[in-house]
C-alpha positions in Angstrom: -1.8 11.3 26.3 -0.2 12.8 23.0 0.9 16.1 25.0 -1.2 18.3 23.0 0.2 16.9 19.5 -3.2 14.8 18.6 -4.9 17.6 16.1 -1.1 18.0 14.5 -1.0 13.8 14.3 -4.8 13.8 12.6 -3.7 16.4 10.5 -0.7 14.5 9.3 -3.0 11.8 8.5 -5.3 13.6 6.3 -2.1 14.1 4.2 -1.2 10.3 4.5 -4.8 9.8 2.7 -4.7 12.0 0.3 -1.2 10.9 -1.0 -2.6 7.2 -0.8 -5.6 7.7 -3.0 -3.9 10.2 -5.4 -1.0 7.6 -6.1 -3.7 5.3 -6.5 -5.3 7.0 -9.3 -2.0 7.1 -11.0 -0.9 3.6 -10.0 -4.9 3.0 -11.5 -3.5 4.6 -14.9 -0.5 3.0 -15.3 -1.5 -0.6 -14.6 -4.0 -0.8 -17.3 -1.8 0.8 -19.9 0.8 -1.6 -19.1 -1.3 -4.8 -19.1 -2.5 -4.2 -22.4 1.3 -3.7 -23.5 2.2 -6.8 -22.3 -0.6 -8.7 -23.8 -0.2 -6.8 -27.3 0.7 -7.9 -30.6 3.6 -5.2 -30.6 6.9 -6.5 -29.8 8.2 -3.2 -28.8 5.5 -2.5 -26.5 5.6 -6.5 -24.6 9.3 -5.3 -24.2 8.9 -2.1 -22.9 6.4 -3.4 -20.4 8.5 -6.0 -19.4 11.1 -3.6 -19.1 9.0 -1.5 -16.7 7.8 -4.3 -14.6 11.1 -6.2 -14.3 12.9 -2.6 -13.1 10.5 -2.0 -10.6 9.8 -5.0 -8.9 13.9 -5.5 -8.5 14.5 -2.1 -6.6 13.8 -1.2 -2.8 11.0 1.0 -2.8 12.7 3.6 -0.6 15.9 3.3 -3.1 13.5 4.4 -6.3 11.8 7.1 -4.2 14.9 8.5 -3.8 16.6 8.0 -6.9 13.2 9.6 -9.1 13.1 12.4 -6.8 16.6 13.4 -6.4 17.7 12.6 -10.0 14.4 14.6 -11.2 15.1 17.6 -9.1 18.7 17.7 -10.8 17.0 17.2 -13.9 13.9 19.6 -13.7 16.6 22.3 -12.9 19.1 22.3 -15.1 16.5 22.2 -17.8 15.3 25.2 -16.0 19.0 26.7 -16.2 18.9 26.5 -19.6 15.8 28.4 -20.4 16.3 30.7 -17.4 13.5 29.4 -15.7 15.2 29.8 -12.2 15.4 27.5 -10.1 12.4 25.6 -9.1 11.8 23.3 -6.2 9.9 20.2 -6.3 7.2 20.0 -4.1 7.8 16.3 -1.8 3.5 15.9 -2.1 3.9 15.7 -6.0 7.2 13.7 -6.1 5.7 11.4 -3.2 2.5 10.6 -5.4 3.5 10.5 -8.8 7.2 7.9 -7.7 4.2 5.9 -5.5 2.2 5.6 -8.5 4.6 5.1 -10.8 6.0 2.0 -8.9 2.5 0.5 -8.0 1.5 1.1 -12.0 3.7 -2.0 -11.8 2.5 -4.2 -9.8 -0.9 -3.4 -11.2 -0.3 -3.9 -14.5 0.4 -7.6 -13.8 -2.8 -7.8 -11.8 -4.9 -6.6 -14.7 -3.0 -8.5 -17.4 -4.4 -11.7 -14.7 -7.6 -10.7 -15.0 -7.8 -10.4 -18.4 -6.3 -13.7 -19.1 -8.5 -15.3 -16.3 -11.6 -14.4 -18.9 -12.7 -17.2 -21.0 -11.6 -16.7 -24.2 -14.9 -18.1 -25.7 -16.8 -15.3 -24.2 -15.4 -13.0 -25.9 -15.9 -15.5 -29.2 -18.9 -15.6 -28.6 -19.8 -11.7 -27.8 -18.4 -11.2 -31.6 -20.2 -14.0 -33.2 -23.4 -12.3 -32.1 -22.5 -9.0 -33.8 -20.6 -6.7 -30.7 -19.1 -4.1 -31.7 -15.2 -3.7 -30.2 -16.5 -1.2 -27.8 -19.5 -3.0 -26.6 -17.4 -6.2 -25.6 -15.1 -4.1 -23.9 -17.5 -2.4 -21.6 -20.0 -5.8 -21.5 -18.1 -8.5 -21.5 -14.0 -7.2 -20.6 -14.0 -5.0 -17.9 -17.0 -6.1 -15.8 -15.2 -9.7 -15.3 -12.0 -8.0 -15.6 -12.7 -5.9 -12.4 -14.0 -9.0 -10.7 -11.2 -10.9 -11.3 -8.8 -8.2 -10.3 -10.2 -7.2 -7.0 -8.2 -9.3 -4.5 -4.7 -8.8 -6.2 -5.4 -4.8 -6.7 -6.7 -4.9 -2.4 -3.3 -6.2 -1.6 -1.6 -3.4 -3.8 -3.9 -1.0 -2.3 -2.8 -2.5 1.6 0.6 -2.6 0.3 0.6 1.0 -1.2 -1.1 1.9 1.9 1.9 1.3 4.3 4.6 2.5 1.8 3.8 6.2 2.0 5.3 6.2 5.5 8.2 6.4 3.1 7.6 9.5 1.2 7.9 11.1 5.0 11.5 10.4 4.1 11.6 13.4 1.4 9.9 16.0 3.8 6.4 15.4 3.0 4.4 16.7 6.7 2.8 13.3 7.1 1.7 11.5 10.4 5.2 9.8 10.5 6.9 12.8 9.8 4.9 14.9 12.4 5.1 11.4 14.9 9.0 12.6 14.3 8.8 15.6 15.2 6.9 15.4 18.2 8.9 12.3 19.4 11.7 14.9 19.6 9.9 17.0 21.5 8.7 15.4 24.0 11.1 12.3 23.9 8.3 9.9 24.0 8.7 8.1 20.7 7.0 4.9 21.5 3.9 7.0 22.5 3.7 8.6 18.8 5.0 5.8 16.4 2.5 3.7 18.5 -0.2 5.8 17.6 0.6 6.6 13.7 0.7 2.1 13.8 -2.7 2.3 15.1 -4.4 5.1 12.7 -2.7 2.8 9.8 -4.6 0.0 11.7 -7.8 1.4 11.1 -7.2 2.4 8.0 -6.5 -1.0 6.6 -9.5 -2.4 8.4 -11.7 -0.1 6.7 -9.8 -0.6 3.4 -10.6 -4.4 3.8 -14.5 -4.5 4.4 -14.6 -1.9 1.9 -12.8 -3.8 -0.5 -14.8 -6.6 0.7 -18.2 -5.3 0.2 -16.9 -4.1 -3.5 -16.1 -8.3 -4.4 -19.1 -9.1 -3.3 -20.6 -6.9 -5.1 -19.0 -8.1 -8.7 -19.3 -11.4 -7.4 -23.3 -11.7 -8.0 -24.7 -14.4 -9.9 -21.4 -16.0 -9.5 -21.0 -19.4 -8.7 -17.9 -20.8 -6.4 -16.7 -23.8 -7.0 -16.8 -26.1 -3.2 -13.7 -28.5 -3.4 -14.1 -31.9 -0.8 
């Protein structure tokens, strides 16, 4: 049915994965640090949160994947020019994964800044009137509701992320859409290729959703939901 190109397809998606869960992790590092920029005391650091958040949201994601990776291979090499580095080509994997992350760090960071301010205040009050340390109201109190809180928004990021890194194809990386492309050409059966790379991402956001699922209802114990009539 694939004309001998299903191992090349699986192996494409493999990549797909891997550059999904690795921008995930950075996206998962940059969405914290900028929540707790935008809720701080600091001026500078509500400012350059904003700044972050306002910049990404506006742009395309193809147009920033682009822009980061063509403006930082310019950049990378004439730094390298002037130390006589040589010149040095930037793998598309790395660029792909670090540009995803950066741009979902975004979206993120405005999920956890929710879920933080969805936390009754008074908990927190209270964890401190009974003698918490900082520390201990972070990890008892903070990030267990926190996560709970965040779960749905950070699933649809995940979904969303998901989907996007058809785009890194678009740089070279040798993922299923890329290797879809190629083997479209080949055996000018396009519809036959792109229809099955649509139903690998398929499954992978069906197994992302009961996972994700599972994981709510799992920080969802003991928690009582409100019934509106």
């Amino acid at each position: 049915m694939l004309h001998g190109y299903g191992p090349a397809i699986l192996g494409g998606l493999a990549s797909t994965l891997k550059l999904a869960l690795l921008s995930l992790a950075v996206a998962s590092v940059f969405g914290p640090v900028g929540a707790v920029a935008k809720l701080s005391a600091a001026r500078w650091a509500r400012a350059l949160a904003m700044a972050y958040t306002t910049a990404i949201r506006a742009l395309p994601d193809l147009v920033l994947m682009l822009l980061i990776f063509y403006s930082g291979q310019i950049a990378v090499n004439a730094l390298a020019e002037r130390y006589g580095w040589g010149y040095i080509d930037i793998d598309p994997f790395i660029a792909g994964t670090l540009t995803l992350g950066f741009i979902y760090g975004a979206y993120l960071t405005e999920t956890f800044r929710g879920a933080i301010l969805a936390i009754p205040r008074g908990q927190i009050e209270a964890a401190q009137a009974f003698g918490l340390r900082p520390l201990q109201v972070l990890t008892r109190i903070t990030l267990p509701q926190m996560v709970r809180h965040a779960i749905p928004g950070f699933s649809n990021n995940w979904l969303v992320m998901v989907k996007a890194t058809a785009l890194v194809s678009i740089i070279g990386l040798d993922d299923m859409v890329h290797r879809a492309g190629l083997a479209a050409a080949a055996t000018r059966a396009p519809f036959t290729f792109y229809a099955a790379v649509a139903l690998l991402y398929l499954a992978i956001t069906t197994v992302s959703i009961v996972a994700l699922a599972a994981l709510e209802r799992r920080y969802s114990l003991g928690v009582r939901k409100l019934e509106l009539r």
